[in-house]
N, C-alpha and C positions, 0 to 999 in steps of 0.2 A: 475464650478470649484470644483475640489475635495476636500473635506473639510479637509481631514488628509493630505495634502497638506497644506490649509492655516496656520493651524496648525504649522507645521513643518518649515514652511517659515517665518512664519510671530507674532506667538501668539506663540510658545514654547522659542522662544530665551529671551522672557520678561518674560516669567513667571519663565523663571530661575534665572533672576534677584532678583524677591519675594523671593527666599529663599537661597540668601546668608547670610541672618538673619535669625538662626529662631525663634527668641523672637519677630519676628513681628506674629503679631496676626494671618495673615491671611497664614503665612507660610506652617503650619502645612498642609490645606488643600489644597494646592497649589500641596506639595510633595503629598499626595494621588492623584489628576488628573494626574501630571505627569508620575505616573506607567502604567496611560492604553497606556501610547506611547513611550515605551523602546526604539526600533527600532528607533524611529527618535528621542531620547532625548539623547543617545550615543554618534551619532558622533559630537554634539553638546559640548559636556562636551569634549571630545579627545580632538577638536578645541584648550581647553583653555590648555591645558598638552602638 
């Protein structure tokens, strides 16, 4: 299975969760991972608008 796939499916919808806070500690670092995967964290974010 293609891992920017699992990514996309399965592990970037939660990690958007992480930083609806971002005074949680681990936020900050959250939003740097999430830039290497624009392309599929976009139509994610559209979803909720």
């Amino acid at each position: 299975m293609d891992v920017r796939y699992i990514y996309k499916k399965l592990i970037l919808p939660k990690l958007l969760e992480w930083i609806q806070d971002m005074n949680w500690v681990i936020a900050r670092n959250i939003a740097e991972l999430l830039l290497d995967f624009p392309d599929e964290i976009i139509p994610l974010i559209q979803c909720l608008y």
